[in-house]
C-alpha beads as a LAMMPS data file, in Angstrom:
LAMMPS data file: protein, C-alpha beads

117 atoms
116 bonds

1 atom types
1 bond types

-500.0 500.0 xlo xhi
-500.0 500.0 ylo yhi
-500.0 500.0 zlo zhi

Masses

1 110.0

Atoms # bond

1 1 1 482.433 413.096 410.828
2 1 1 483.677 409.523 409.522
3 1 1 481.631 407.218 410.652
4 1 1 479.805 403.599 408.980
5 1 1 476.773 402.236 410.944
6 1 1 476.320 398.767 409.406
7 1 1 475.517 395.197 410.908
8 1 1 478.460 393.207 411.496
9 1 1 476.420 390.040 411.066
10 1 1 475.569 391.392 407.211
11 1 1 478.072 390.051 404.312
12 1 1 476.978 393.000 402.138
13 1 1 477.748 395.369 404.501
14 1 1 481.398 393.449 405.226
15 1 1 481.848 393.312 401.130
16 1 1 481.134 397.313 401.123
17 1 1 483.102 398.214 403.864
18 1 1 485.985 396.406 402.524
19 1 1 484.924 397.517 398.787
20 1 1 485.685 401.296 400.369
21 1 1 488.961 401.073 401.747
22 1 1 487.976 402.801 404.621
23 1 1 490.757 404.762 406.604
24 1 1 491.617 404.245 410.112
25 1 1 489.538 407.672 410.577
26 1 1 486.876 405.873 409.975
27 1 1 484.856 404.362 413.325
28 1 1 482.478 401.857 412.626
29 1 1 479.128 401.280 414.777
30 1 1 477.540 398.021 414.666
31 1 1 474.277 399.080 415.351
32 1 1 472.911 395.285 416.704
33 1 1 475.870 395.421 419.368
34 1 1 475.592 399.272 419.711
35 1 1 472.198 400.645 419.620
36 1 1 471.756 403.538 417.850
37 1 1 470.515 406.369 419.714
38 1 1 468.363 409.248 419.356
39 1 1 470.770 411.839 418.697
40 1 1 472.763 410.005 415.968
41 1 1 469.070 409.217 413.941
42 1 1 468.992 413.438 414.166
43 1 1 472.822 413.506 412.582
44 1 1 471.141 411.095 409.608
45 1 1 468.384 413.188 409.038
46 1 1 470.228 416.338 409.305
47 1 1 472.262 415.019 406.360
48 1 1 469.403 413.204 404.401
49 1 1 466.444 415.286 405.122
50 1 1 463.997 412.281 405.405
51 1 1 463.525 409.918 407.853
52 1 1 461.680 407.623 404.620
53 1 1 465.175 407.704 403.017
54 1 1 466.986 406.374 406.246
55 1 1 464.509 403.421 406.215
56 1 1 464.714 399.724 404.891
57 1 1 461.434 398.459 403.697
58 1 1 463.122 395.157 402.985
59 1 1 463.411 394.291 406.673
60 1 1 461.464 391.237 407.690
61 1 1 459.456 393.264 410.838
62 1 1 458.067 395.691 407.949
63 1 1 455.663 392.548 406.611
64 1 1 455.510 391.014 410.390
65 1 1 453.755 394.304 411.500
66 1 1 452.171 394.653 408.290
67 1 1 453.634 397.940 407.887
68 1 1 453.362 397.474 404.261
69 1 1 449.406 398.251 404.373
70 1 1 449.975 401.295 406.223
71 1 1 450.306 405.158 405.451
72 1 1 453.708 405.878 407.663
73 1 1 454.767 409.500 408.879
74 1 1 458.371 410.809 408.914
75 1 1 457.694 410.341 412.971
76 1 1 456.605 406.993 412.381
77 1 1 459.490 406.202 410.416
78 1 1 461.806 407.746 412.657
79 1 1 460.249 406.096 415.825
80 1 1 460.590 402.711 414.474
81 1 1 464.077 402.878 413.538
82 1 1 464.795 403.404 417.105
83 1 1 462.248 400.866 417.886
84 1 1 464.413 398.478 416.217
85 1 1 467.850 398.417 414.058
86 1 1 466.656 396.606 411.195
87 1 1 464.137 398.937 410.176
88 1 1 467.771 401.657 408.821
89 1 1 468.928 401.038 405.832
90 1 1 472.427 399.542 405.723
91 1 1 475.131 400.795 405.731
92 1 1 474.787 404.663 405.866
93 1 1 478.204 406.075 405.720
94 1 1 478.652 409.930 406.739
95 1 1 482.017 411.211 405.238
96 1 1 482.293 414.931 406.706
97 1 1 478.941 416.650 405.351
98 1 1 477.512 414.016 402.745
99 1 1 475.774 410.908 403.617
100 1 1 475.592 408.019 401.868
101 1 1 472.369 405.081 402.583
102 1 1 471.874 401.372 401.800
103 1 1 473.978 399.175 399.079
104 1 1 473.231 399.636 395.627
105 1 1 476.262 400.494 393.179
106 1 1 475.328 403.833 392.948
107 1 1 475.652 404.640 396.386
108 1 1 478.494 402.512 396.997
109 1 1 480.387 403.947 394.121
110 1 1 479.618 407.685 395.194
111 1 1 480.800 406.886 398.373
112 1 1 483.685 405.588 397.298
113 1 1 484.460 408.578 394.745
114 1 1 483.679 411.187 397.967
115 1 1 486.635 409.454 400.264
116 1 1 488.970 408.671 397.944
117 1 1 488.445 411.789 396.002

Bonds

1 1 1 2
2 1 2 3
3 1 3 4
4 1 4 5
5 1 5 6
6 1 6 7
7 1 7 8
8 1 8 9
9 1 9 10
10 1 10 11
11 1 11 12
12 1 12 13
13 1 13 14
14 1 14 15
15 1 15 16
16 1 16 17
17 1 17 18
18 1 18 19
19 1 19 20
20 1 20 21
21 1 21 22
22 1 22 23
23 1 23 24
24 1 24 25
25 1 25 26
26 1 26 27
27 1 27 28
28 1 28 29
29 1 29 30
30 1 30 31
31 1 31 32
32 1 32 33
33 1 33 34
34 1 34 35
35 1 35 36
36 1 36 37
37 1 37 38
38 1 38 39
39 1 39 40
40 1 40 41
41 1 41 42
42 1 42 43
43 1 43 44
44 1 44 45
45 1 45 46
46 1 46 47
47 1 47 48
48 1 48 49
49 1 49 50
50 1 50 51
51 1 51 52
52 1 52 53
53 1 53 54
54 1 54 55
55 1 55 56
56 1 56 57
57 1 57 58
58 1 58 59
59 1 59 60
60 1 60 61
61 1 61 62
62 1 62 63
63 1 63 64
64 1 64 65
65 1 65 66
66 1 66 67
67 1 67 68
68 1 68 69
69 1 69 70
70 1 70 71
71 1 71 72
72 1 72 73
73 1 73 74
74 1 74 75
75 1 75 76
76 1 76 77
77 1 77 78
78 1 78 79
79 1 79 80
80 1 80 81
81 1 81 82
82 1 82 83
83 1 83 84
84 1 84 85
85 1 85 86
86 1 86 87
87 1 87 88
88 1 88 89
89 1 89 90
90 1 90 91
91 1 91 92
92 1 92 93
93 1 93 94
94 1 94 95
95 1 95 96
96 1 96 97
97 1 97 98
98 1 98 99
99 1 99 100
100 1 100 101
101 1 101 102
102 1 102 103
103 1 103 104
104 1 104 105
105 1 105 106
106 1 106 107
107 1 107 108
108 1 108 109
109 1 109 110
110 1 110 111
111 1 111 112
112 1 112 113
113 1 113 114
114 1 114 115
115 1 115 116
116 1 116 117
C-alpha cells in the first residue's frame, strides 16, 4: 500500500508531501473531504500497534473536551479519531509495510529514505 492521509487545508502537510516527491503510486486521502473509516484506522494500527501513536494531542477538541485531564484507553483513542479527523496525527504515510505518523524531521526524513530508497 501507498497511500498519504493528510488535510489538504494543512500547509505542513502540503510542504511534506511535496518535501517527499511522492510517485504517482501514491493516492492521497484528504481525510476532512474523505472521512476516514473504520477499516483504514485498523490498517494504521496494524502497522503502528497503538492507537496513542496514531493520535494528535495538539488538536484544538483535545483541550475543548478537556481530554487533557483524562486517563484515555487505546478504545478511547481509537473511537475518537473516528469521532473526528483532527484528533490523527498528520500526515501518516503507509509505504508497503512501514508507516510513518505526524511531521517532525525524523519522521519526515525516514519516510523519505524508505521511498526513495
Amino acid at each position: 500500500m501507498k497511500k498519504v492521509y493528510h488535510l489538504s487545508s494543512c500547509n505542513t502537510c502540503q510542504k511534506i508531501i511535496k518535501e517527499l516527491e511522492l510517485p504517482n503510486s501514491f493516492e492521497l486521502q484528504d481525510i476532512k473531504a474523505e472521512e476516514i473509516t473504520k477499516e483504514q484506522v485498523e490498517e494504521m494500527h496494524a502497522l503502528a500497534k497503538s492507537y496513542e501513536a496514531l493520535f494528535s494531542r495538539r488538536a484544538r477538541l483535545y483541550r475543548e473536551r478537556e481530554l487533557n485531564k483524562k486517563e484515555l484507553s487505546e478504545q478511547d483513542y481509537k473511537d475518537l479519531i473516528l469521532d473526528h479527523y483532527t484528533f490523527l496525527k498528520r500526515p501518516v504515510i503507509i509505504y508497503n509495510d512501514e508507516i510513518f505518523i505526524g511531521n517532525s524531521k525524523k519522521t519526515v526524513a525516514a519516510a523519505k529514505a524508505a521511498i526513495h530508497g
